[in-house]
C-alpha positions in Angstrom: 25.5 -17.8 -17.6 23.4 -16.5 -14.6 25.6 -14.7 -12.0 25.0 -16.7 -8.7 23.0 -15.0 -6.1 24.8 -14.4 -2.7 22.8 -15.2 0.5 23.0 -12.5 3.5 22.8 -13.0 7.2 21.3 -11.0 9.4 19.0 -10.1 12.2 15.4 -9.4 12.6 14.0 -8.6 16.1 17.3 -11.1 17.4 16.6 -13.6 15.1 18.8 -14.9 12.9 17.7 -15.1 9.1 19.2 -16.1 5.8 18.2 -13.7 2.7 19.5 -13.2 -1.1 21.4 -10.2 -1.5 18.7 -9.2 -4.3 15.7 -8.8 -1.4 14.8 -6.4 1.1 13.5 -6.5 4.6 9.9 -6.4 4.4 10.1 -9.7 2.1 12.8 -11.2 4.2 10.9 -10.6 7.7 7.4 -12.0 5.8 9.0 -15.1 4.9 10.2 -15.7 8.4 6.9 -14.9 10.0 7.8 -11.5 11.1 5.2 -9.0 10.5 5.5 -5.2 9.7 2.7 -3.6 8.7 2.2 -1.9 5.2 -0.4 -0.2 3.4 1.4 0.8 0.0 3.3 -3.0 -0.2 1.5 -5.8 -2.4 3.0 -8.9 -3.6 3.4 -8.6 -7.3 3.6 -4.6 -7.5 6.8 -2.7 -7.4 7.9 -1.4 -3.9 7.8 2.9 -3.5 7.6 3.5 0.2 5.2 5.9 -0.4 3.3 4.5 3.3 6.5 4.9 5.4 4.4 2.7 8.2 7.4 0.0 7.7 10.1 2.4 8.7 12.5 0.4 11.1 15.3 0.9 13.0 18.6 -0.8 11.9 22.1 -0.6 13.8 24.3 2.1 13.5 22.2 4.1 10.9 20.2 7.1 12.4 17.5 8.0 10.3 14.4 5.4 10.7 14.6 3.1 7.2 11.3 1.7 5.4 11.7 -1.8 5.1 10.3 -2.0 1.8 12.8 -0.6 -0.2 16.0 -1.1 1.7 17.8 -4.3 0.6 19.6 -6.7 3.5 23.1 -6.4 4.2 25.4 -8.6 5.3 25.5 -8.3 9.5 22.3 -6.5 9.6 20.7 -5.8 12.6 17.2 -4.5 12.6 14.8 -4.0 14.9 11.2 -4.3 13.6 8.8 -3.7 16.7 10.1 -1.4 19.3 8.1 1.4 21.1 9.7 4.3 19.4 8.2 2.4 16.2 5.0 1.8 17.6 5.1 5.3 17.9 5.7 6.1 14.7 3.0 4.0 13.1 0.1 5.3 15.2 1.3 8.6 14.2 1.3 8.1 10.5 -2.1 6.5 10.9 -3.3 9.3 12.7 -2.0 11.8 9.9 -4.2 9.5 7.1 -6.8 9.9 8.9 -7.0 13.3 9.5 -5.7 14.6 5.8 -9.3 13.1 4.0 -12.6 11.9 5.4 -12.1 8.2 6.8 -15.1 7.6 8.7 -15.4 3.9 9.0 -19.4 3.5 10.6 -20.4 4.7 7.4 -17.3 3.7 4.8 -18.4 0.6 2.2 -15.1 -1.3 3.1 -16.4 -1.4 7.0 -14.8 -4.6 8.3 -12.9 -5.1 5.3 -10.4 -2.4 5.0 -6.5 -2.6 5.2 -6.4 0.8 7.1 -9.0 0.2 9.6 -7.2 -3.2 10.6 -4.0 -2.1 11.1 -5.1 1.1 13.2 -6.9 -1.5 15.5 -3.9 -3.4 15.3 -2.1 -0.7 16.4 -4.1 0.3 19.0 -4.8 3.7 17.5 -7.8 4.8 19.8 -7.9 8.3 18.7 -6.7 10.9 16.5 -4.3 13.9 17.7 -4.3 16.0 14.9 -6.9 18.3 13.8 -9.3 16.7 10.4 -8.7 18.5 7.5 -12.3 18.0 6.0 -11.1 18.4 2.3 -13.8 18.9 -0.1 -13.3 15.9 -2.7 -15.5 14.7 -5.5 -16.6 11.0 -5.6 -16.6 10.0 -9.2 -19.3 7.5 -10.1 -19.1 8.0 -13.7 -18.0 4.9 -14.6 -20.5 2.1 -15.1 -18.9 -0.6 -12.7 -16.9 1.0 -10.2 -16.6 4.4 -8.0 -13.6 6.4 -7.0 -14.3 8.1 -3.5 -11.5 10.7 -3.4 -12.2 11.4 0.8 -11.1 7.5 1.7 -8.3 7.8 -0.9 -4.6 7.6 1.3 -2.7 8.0 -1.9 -1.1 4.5 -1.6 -0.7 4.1 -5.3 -1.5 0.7 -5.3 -3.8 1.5 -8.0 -1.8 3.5 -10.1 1.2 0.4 -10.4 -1.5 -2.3 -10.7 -2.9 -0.4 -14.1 0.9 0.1 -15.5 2.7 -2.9 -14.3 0.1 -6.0 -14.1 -3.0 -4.6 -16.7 -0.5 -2.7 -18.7 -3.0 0.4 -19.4 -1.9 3.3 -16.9 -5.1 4.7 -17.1 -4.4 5.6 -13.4 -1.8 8.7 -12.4 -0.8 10.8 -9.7 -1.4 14.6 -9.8 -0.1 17.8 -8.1 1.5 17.6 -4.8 1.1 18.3 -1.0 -2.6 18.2 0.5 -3.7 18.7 -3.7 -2.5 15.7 -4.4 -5.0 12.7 -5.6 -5.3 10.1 -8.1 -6.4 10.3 -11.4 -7.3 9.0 -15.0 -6.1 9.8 -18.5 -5.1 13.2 -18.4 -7.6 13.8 -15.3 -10.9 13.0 -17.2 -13.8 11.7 -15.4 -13.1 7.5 -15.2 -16.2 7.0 -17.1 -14.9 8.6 -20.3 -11.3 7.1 -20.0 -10.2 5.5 -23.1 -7.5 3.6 -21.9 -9.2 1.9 -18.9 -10.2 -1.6 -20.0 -12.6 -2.2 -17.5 -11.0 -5.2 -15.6 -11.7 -4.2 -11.6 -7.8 -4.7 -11.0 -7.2 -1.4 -9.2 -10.2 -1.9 -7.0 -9.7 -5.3 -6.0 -5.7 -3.9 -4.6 -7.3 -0.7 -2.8 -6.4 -0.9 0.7 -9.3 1.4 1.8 -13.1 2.2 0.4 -11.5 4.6 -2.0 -11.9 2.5 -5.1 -15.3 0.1 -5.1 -17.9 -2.1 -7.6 -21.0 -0.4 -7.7 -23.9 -2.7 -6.0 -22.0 -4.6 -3.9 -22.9 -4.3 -0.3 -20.6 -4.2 2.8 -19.9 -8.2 2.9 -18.8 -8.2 -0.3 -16.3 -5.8 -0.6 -13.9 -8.2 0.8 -10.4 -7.9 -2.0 -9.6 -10.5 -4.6 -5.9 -10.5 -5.2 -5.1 -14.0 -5.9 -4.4 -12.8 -9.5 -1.1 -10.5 -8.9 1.6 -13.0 -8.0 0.7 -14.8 -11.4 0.1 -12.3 -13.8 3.8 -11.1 -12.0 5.3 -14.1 -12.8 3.8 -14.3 -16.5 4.8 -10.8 -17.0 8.1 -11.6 -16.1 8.6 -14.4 -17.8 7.8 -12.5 -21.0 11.3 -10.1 -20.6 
């Protein structure tokens, strides 16, 4: 016998919403039409808060909280959109921007990239910090698809789509700080991988123009991800 699921109230921005104990603010503002922006979030891939754009502020705790991995309490009172947060978010976007080489007149996902829209969004204008300029390698070895390591913002997006939905991992993280990037196998170039079945998945979640199909021009490059909430839902029901 199931254990019944509890139901939480609580506030978002002053307004009043019901939510199951089991889900956590980002999904419980979504459903109520209150938007916080993400770049690491995707329906049907496991929350890590790697982003931290969804940090908000909830009553009596001090420290800023990322909404997609904190689960509702009872009485909760968050604020969602304040200036201190707005804050926040431009300066996080700011910081992606500067750590690799986002130059969006000349990036394939112009007009089509999760990044771009939420800096103009968030009426990010300019950036403060000084560009990094790392040199990265662009790894066209595979015969469908590119990895441009300069628009990579390390969301991992692609790295949970290959373990959890495809059920390859060809896709890991490696290193740490400013060396960090993604890679596959045991970092081999993607076109020799042997665990990488070819289906597109991880580009069609990238947020940015770090992952693309080769030949496809600018208008195309538009995401697919109609498939995640099923293939979620078939996964699960296979526990």
């Amino acid at each position: 016998m199931k254990t019944p699921v509890r139901v939480k109230t609580l506030t978002i921005d002053g307004q009043e919403v019901g939510a199951r104990e089991d889900q956590t603010i980002l999904e419980v503002a979504r459903e109520n039409g209150i938007e916080i922006p993400t770049l690491c979030w995707l329906a049907g891939l496991s929350p890590v808060g790697a982003c931290r754009l969804c940090l908000v502020e909830v009553r009596g705790v001090a420290r800023l909280l990322p909404a997609c991995v904190t689960r509702v309490e009872e009485g909760m009172e968050v604020t969602a959109h304040s200036e201190r947060l707005a804050a926040y978010r431009r300066s996080i976007l700011e910081l992606l921007f500067a750590e690799r080489n986002h130059v969006c007149s000349v990036c394939v996902s112009n007009g089509h990239c999760d990044l771009q829209a939420i800096a103009m969004k968030l009426d990010m204008t300019h950036v403060h910090f000084p560009y990094q300029y790392p040199r990265l390698p662009v790894d066209a070895s595979h015969e469908r698809f590119v990895i441009d390591h300069n628009r990579c913002i390390l969301c991992t997006r692609c790295v949970r789509v290959c373990d959890e939905i495809e059920g390859a991992h060809t896709w890991d993280v490696i290193a740490r700080g400013v060396e960090c990037r993604v890679i596959t196998d045991l970092n081999q170039p993607w076109g020799s991988s042997e665990s990488c079945t070819g289906c597109g998945k991880c580009v069609q979640v990238c947020p940015t123009g770090a992952l693309s199909e080769k030949g496809r021009s600018v208008a195309e490059m538009s995401k697919r991800r109609q498939f995640l909430p099923y293939l979620t839902l078939m996964r699960e029901g296979r526990r």
